[in-house]
C-alpha positions in Angstrom: 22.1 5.6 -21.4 21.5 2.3 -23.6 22.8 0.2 -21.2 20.1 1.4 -18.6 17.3 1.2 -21.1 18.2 -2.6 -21.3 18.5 -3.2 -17.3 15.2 -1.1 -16.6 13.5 -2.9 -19.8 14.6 -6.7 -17.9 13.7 -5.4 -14.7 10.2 -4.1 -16.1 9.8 -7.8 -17.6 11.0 -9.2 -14.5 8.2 -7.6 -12.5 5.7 -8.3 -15.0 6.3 -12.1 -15.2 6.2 -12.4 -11.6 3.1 -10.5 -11.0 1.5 -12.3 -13.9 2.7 -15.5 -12.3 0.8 -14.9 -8.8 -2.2 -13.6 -10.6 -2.2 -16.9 -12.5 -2.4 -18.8 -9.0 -4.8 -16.7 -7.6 -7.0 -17.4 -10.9 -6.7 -21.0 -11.2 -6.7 -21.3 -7.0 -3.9 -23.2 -6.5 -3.3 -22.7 -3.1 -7.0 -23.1 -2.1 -6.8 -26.1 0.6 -3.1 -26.3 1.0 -2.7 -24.3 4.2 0.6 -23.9 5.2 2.1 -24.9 1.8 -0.2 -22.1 -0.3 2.7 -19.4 0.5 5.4 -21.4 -0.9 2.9 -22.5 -4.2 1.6 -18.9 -5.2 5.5 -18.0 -4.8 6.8 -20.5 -6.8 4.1 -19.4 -9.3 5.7 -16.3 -9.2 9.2 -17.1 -9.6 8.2 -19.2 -13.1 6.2 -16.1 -14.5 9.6 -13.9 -13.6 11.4 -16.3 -15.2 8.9 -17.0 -18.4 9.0 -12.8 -18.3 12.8 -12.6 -18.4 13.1 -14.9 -21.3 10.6 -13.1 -23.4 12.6 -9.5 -22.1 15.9 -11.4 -23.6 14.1 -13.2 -27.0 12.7 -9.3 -27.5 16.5 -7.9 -26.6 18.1 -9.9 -29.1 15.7 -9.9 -32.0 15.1 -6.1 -32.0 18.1 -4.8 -31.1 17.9 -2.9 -33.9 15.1 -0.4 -32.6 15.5 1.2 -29.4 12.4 2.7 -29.9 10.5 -0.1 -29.1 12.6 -0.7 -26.2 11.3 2.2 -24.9 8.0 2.3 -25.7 7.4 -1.2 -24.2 9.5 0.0 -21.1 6.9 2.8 -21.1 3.8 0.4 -21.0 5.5 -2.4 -18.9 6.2 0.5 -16.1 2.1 1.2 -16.5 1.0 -2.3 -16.1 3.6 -3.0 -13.4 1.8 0.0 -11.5 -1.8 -1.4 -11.9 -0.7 -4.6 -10.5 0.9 -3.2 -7.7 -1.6 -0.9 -6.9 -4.0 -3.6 -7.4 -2.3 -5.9 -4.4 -2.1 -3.3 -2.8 -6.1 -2.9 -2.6 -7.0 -6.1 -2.5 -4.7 -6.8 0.3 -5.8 -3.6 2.7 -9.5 -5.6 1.9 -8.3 -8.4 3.3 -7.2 -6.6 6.6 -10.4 -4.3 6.9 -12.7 -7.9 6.5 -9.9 -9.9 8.8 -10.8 -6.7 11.4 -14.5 -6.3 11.0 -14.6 -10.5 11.8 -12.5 -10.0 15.1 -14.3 -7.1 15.7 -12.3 -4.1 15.5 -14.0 -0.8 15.9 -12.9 -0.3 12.1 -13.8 3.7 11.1 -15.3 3.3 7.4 -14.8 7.0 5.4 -17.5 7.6 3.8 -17.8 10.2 0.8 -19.2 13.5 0.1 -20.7 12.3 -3.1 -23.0 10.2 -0.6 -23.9 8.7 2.7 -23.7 5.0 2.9 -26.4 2.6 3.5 
């Protein structure tokens, strides 16, 4: 059971770092303008922040081997934040598709809530 706290707990950071990592080029732009290249740069952002993430998951590891309990409260709020950023692709990415088919001009069906009609 320890062993597994520490592989979820690196995965966890793994994630994190990497997610972090394309949020970072997606803040600072740096594929804006590159065109076929932006792929490979927003990746490669990612692969740093996965490895910056892992390196802070061993530093941690080491240093505070001492309380498991912290282990598992940060595997706790890593597994939260690794959902939000997922989830948050996730949204911004099926945005993406309905704008990309609403230009071509795709009979897109919008939902629209009970709360209100939409204007």
């Amino acid at each position: 059971m320890k062993i597994l706290r520490y592989i979820l707990f690196f995965l966890l950071f793994f994630l994190f770092g990497f997610f972090s990592g394309i949020q970072v080029a997606n803040i600072v732009e740096a594929s804006k303008g590159q065109m076929l290249a932006s792929g490979a740069i927003v990746l490669g952002y990612g692969v740093v922040g996965a490895s910056l993430g892992f390196l802070v998951a061993l530093f941690i590891s080491v240093y505070y081997k001492s309380k498991p309990s912290l282990i598992i409260l940060l595997n706790k709020i890593l597994a939260v934040l690794v959902l939000c950023f997922w989830i948050f692709f996730y949204m911004k990415y099926q945005n993406q598709e309905l704008q990309k088919n609403m230009s071509i001009g795709y009979n897109v069906e919008i939902p629209i809530s009970s709360k209100g009609n939409l204007q």
